[in-house]
C-alpha positions as CSV (number, residue, x, y, z in Angstrom):
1,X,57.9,35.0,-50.2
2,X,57.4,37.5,-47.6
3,X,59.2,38.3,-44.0
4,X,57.8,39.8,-41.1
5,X,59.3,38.9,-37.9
6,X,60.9,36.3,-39.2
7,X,57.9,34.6,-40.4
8,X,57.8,33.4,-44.1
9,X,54.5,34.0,-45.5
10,X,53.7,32.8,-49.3
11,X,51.9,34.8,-51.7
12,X,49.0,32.5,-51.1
13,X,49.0,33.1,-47.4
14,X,49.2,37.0,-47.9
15,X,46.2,37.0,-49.7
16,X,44.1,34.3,-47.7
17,X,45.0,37.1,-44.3
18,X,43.8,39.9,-46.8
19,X,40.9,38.2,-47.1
20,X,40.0,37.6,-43.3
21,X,41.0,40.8,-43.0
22,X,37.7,41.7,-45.2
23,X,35.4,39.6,-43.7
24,X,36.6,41.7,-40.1
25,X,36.5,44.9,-41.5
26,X,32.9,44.3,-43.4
27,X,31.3,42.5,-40.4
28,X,32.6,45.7,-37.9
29,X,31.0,47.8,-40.7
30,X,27.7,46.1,-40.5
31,X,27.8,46.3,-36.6
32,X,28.4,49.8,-36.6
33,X,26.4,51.0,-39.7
34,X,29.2,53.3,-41.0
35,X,31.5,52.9,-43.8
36,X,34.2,55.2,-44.0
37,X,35.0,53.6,-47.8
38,X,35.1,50.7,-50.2
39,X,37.0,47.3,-50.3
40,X,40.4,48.6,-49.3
41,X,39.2,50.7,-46.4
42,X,37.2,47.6,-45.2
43,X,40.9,45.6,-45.5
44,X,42.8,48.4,-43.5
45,X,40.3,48.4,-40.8
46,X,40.5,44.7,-40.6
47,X,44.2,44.7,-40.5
48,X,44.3,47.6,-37.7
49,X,41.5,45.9,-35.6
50,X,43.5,42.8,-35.9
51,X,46.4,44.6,-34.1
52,X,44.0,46.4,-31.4
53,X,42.1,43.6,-30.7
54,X,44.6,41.2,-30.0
55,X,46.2,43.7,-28.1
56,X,43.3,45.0,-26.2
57,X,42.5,41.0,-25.1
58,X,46.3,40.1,-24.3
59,X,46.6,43.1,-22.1
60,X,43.8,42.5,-20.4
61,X,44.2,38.9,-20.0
62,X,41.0,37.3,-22.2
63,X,41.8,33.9,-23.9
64,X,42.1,33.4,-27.6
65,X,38.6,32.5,-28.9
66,X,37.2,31.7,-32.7
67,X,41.5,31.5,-34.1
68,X,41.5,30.8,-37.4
69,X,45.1,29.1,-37.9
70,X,47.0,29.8,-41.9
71,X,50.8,28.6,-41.7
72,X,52.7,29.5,-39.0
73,X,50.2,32.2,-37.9
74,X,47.0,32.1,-35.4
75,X,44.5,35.1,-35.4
76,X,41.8,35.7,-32.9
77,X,38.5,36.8,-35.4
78,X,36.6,37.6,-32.7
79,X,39.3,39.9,-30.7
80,X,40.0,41.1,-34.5
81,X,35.9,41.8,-34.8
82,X,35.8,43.6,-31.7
83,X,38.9,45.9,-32.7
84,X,37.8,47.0,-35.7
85,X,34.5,48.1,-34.3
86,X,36.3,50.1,-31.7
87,X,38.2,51.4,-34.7
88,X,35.2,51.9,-36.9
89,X,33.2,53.7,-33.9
90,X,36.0,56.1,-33.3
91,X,36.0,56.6,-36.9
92,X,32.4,57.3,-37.3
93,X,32.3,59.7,-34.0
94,X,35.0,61.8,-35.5
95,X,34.2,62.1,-39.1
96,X,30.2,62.3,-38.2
97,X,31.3,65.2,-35.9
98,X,33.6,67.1,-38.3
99,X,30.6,67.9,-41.2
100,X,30.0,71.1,-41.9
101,X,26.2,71.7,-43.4
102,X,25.5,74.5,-45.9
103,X,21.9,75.7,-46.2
104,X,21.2,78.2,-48.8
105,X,20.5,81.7,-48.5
């Protein structure tokens, strides 16, 4: 058993987010074209674009669309989409901008 904010989550529920998580991360991937890594990287970005996204739509004042509901907890997929392409387009204009080519001499 896990606690965060005084929410229980099981083993089982962990794993089912860290999934979702995934399928966000991946499906911002493919809608950027850029991968900045494997399998994990495509689990952080979905866990971080969960937290920007929902934040992003609550501040502005957008309604909660496509929720997926696990136990006790209700995310937004398509407010977590959206902030993990921000995250993965930020990603890609700074690491595609800090390169450096060598040519030969």
């Amino acid at each position: 058993m896990f606690a965060i904010n005084g929410i229980e989550f099981s083993l089982v529920e962990v794993l089912i987010w860290l999934v979702v998580a995934l399928i966000c991360g991946a499906i911002a991937e493919a809608i950027v074209g850029y991968s900045p890594g494997g399998l994990i990287a495509s689990t952080a970005i979905g866990l971080v674009g969960a937290f920007v996204g929902s934040w992003l739509a609550r501040n502005i004042g957008l309604p909660a669309l496509l929720t997926f509901t696990f136990g006790d907890v209700q995310i937004e997929l398509l407010w977590t989409i959206l902030g993990a392409t921000l995250l993965v387009g930020l990603l890609a204009l700074v690491r595609r901008g800090t390169r450096r080519r060598y040519r030969r001499a």
